[in-house]
C-alpha positions as CSV (number, residue, x, y, z in Angstrom):
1,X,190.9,60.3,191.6
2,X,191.2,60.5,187.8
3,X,190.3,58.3,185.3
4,X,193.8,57.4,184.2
5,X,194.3,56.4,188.0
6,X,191.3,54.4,188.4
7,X,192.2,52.7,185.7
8,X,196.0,52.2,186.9
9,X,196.5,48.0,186.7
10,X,198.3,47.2,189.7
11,X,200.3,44.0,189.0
12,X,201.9,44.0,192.3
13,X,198.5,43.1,193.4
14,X,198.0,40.6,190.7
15,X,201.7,39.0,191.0
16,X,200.9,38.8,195.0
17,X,197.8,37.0,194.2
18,X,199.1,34.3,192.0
19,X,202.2,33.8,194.4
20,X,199.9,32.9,197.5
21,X,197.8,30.3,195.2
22,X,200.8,28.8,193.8
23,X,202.0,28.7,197.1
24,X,198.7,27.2,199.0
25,X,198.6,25.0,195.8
26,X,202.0,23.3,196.4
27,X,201.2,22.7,200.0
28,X,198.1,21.2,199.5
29,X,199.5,18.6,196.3
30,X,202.7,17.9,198.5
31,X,200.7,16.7,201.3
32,X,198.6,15.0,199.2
33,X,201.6,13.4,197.6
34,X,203.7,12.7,200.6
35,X,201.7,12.2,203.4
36,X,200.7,8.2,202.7
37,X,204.6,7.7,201.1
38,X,206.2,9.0,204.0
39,X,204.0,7.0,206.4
40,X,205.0,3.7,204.7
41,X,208.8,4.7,205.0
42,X,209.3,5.1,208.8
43,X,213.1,4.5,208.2
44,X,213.6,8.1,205.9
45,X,210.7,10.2,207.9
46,X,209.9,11.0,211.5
47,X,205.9,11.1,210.0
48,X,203.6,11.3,207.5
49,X,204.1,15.3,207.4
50,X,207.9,15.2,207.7
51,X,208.4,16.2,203.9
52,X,206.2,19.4,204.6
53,X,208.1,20.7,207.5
54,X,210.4,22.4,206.0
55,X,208.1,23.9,202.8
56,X,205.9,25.1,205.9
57,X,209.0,26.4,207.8
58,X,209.8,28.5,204.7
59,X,206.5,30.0,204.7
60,X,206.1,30.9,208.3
61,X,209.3,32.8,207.7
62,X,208.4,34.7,204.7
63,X,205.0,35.8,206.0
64,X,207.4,38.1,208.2
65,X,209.8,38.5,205.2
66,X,207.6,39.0,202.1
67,X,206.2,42.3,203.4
68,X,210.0,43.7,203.8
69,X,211.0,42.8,200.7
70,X,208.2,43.7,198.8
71,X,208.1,47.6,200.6
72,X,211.7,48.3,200.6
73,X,213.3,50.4,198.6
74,X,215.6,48.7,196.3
75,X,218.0,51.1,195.4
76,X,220.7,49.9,197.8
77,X,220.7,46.9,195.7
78,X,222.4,48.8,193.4
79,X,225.5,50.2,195.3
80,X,228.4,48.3,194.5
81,X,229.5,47.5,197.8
82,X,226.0,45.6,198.5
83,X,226.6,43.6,195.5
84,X,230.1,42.5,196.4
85,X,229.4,41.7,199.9
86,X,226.3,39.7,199.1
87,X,228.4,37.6,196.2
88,X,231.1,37.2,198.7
89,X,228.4,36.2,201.5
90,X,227.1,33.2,198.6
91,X,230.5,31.7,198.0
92,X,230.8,31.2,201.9
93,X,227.7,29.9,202.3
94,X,228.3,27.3,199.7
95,X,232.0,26.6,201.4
96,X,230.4,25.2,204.5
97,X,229.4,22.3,203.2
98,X,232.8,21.3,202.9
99,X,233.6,21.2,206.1
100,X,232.4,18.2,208.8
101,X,230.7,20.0,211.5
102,X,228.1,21.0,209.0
103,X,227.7,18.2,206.7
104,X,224.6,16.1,206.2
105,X,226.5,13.0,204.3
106,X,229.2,12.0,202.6
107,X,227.7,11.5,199.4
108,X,226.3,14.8,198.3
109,X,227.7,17.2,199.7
110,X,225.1,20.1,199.1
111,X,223.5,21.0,202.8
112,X,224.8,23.6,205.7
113,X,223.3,21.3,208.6
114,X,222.4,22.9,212.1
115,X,221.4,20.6,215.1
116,X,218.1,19.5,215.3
117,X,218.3,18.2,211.8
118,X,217.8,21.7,210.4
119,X,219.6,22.5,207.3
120,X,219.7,24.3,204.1
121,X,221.1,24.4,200.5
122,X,222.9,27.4,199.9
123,X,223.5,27.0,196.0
124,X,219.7,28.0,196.2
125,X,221.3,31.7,197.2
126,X,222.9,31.7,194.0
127,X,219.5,32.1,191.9
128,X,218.9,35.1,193.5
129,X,222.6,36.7,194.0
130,X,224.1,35.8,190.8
131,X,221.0,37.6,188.8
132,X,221.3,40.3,191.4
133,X,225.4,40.8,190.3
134,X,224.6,40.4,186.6
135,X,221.8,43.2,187.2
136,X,224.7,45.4,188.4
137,X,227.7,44.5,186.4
138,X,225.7,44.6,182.8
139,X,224.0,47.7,183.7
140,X,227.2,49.5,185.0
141,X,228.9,48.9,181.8
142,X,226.0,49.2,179.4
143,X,228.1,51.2,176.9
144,X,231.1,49.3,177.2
145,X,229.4,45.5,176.7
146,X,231.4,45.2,173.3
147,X,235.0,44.9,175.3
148,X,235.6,41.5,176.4
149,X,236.8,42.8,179.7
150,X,233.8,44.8,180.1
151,X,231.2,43.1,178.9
152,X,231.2,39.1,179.2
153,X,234.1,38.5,181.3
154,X,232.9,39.5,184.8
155,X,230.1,37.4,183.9
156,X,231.6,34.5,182.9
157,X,234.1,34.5,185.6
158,X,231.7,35.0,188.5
159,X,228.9,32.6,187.0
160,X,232.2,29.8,186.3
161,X,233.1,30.9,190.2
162,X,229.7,29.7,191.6
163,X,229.1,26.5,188.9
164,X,232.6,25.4,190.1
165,X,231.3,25.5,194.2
166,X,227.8,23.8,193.1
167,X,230.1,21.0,191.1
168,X,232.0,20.3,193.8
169,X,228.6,19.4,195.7
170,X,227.6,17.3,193.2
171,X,225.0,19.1,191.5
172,X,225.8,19.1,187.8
173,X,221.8,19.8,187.4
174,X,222.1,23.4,189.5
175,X,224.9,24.0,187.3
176,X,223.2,23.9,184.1
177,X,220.6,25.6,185.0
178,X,222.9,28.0,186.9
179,X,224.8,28.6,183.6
180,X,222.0,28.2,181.6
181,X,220.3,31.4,183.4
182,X,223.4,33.6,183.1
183,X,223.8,32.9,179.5
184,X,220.2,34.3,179.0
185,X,220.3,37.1,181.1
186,X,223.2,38.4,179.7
187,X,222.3,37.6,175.8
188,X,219.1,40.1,177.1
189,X,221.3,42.5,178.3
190,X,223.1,42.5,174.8
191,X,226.5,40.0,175.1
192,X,227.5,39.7,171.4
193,X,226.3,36.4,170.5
194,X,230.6,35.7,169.6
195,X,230.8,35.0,172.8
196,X,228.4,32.5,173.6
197,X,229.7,30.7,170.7
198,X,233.5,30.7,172.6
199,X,232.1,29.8,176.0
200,X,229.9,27.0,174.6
201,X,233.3,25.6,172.7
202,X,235.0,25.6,176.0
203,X,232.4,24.2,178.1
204,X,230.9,21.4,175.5
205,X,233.9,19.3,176.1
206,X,234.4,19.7,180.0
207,X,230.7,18.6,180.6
208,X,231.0,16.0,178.1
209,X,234.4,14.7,180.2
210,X,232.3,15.4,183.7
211,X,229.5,12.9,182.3
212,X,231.3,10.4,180.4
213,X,234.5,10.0,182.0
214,X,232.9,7.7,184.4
215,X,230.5,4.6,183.5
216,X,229.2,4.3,186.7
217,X,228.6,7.7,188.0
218,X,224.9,9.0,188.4
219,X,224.9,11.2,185.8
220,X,226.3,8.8,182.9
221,X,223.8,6.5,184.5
222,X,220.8,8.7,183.9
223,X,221.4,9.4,180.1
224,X,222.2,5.6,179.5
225,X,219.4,4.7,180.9
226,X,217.1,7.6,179.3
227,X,218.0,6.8,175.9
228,X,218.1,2.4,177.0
229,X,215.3,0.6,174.5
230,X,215.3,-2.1,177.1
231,X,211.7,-3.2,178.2
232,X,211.4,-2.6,182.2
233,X,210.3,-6.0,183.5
234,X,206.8,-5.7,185.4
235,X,208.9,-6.4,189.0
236,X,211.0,-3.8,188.7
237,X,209.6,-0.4,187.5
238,X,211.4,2.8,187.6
239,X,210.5,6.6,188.5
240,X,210.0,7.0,185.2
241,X,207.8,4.1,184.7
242,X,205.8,4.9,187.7
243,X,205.2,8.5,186.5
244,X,203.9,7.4,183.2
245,X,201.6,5.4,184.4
246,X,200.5,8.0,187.0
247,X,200.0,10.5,184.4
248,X,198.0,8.0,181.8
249,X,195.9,7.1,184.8
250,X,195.1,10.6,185.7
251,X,192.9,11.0,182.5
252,X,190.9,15.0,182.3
253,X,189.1,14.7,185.6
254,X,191.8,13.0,187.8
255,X,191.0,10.8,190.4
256,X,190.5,13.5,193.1
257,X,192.7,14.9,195.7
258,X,194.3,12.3,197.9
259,X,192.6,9.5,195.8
260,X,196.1,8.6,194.1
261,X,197.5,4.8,194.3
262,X,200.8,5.1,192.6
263,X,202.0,7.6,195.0
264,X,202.8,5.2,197.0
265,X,205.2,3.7,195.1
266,X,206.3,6.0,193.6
267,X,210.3,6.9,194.7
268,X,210.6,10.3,195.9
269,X,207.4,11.3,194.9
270,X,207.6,14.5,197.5
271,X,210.4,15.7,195.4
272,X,211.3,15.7,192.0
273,X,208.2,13.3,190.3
274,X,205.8,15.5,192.7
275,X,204.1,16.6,189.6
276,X,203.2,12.9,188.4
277,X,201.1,12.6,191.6
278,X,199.4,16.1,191.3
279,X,198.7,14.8,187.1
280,X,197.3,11.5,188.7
281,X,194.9,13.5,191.4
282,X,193.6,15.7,189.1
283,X,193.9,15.1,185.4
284,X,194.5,17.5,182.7
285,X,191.9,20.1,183.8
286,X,194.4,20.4,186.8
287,X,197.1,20.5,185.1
288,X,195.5,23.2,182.9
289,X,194.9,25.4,185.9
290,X,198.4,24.7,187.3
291,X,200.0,26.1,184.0
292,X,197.6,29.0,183.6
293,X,198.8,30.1,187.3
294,X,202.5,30.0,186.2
295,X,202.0,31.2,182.8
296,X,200.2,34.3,184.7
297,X,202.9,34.3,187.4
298,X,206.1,34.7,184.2
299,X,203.9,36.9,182.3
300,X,203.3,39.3,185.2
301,X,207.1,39.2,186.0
302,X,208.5,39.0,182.5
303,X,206.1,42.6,181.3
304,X,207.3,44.0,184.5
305,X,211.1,43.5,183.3
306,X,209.8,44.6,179.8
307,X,208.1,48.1,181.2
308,X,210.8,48.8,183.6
309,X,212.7,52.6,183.1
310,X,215.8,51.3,184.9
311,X,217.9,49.1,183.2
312,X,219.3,47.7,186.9
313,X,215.6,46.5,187.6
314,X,214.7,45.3,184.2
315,X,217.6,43.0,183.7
316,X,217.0,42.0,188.0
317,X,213.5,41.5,187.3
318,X,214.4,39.7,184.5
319,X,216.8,37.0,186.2
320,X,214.3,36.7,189.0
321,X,211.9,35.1,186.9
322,X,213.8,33.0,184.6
323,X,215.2,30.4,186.9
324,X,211.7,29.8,188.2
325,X,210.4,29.3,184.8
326,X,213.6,26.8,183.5
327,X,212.8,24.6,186.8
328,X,209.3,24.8,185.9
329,X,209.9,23.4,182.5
330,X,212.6,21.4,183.5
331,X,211.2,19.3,186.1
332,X,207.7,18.8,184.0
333,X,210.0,17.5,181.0
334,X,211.7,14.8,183.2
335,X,208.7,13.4,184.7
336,X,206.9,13.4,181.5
337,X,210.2,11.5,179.9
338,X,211.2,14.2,177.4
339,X,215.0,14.6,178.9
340,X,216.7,12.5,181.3
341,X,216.1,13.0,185.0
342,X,218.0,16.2,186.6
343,X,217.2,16.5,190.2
344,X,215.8,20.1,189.4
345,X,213.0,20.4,192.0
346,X,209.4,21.7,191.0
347,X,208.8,25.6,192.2
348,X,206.5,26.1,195.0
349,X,205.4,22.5,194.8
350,X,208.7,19.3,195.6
351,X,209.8,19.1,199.2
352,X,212.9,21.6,200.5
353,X,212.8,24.7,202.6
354,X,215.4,25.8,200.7
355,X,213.9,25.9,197.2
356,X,210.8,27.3,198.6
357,X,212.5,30.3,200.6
358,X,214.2,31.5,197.7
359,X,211.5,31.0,195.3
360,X,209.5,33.4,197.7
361,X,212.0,35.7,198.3
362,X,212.7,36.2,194.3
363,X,208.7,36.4,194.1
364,X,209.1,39.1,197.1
365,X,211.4,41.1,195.0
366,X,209.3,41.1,191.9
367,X,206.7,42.3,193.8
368,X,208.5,45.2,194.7
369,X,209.7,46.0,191.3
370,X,206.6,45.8,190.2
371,X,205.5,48.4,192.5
372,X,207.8,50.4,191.5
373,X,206.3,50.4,187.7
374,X,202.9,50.1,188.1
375,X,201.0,50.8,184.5
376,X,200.5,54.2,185.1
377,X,201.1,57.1,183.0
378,X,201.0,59.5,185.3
379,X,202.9,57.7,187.8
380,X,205.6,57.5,185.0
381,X,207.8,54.5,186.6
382,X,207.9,55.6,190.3
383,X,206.5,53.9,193.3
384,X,202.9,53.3,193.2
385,X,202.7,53.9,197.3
């Protein structure tokens, strides 16, 4: 073995190293979290475990799965007939919901549900396909992005096609971020920056109708009472309240793992406000090392996209990563009362199946593409074996 291989940095190894502590990290603070909440709430859960059932589900599937798709070869990805069948495959998926033999409830409509009570949320598809057909479409007509038929319309028309399917379902927060991810991706992939200024004149005014068009919906409810200087009375406390407190209690040492009180209380603290239980249990030194594991986790993926040879995987690898990291940053800024509260789940951590499966599976791939670019000169881009 030469030098220049022994010295070959292997961040496949690295990125699958990060992903299993992320992902033994999130089981271990959502059972911390949960376990006593869910217990106190027979109505909602079978158990105290029931919110981990389906995180633990997701991860007995991929230890079969993440192997695959981190080994395969990935070049089928890029045949055009893949790509269209997989896009077409999403937009059924995210049909079913609509119709009664698979519906969970009437009131969000965002769950294909099997018997047995198992289900999943197949807008969660769309944050790996959609970044899969922008991979293809932006790299296929690298030299003709300046055309508005070429370059940002297919985008724009596939990424409107799937925001329209999760609006329907009542998830305006998948479909900013949905939006919000195609926007960057293809401002990477070199979209003149007219065109954002167009789609964000046509869009500005159909959110703003969506939200304020009605008083009483959740989502006007959520900014009114975001930017509200009323005083919460000490009887009634909100999510927000509740998290605050949890965080200021938390101090840099935390009160140790399973030690929180305000968990309890806490509403849905197994999903979205998961992270104001984890800041409560271990302070800021855990928070320190929670952000250090994702920071390593995007910067892994992120150099990979950079170092790529092939546009296909660099732009892939690129919109992979960057829904992950929007969540991440997302979620943190809504428990810690910087934006109003979205729904957006935290990655490897909140309650779902769904989230976690596809969080995996998008980790999965960039494990392969990293493989495929190992830091190597004289490997010069191709599989590291």
């Amino acid at each position: 073995m030469s030098r220049d291989e022994r010295r070959t940095v292997r961040y496949d190894f690295m990125l699958i190293a990060v992903v299993l502590l992320l992902t033994l990290f999130g089981l271990v603070t959502l059972y911390s979290a949960s376990y006593l909440f869910a217990l106190n709430q027979p109505q909602r859960f079978t158990s105290g475990l029931a919110p981990l059932v389906g995180n633990v589900t997701a991860c007995a599937l991929m230890i079969v799965m993440f192997p695959i798709l981190a080994l395969i070869r990935l070049e089928w990805l890029k045949k055009g007939w893949v790509v269209v069948f997989l896009v077409l495959l999403t937009i059924g998926f995210n049909m079913l919901p609509f119709f009664k033999p698979f519906q969970r409830n009437d009131y969000a409509m965002r769950w294909i549900t099997l018997r047995d009570g198992i289900s999943f949320q197949p807008s969660e598809l769309i944050k790996i396909v959609l970044p899969l057909y922008l991979a293809y479409i932006l790299d296929k007509n690298k030299d003709k992005l300046d055309s508005f038929v070429y370059g940002p319309l297919p985008p724009v028309v596939v990424t409107a096609l799937f925001c329209t399917l999760i609006l329907i379902q009542s998830n305006l927060s998948d479909v900013v971020l949905v939006a919000l991810t195609s926007m960057i991706i293809c401002f990477i992939a070199g979209i003149r920056l007219r065109w954002f200024a167009v789609v964000l004149v046509v869009i500005t005014p159909v959110i703003h109708r969506l939200i304020f068009s009605n008083k009483d919906g959740r989502w006007y409810q959520r900014i009114a009472n975001f930017f509200s200087r009323e005083q919460t009375s000490s009887d009634y406390k909100t999510q927000i309240d509740f998290s605050l407190e949890a965080i200021k209690s938390g101090g840099f040492w935390g009160k140790g793992i399973g030690q929180g009180t305000l968990k309890i209380r806490m509403p849905e603290v197994h999903g979205d406000f998961v992270f104001a239980s984890f800041v409560e249990e271990s302070g800021f030194l855990g928070v320190l090392i929670y952000f250090v594991l994702m920071g390593i986790f995007a910067g892994i993926s992120y150099l990979v996209a950079w170092r790529s040879n092939n546009r296909f995987f660099q732009i892939l690898a690129f919109g992979l990563v960057t829904p992950i990291v929007i969540q991440t940053l997302l979620n943190i800024a809504v428990v810690v009362h910087i934006i109003p509260t979205t729904g957006v789940p935290l990655p490897f951590v909140s309650s779902g199946g769904s989230s976690l499966l596809v969080t995996l599976v998008s980790a999965a791939l960039l494990v392969n593409i990293a493989r495929r670019h190992v830091n190597s000169e004289d490997k010069r881009g191709g599989y590291a074996g």
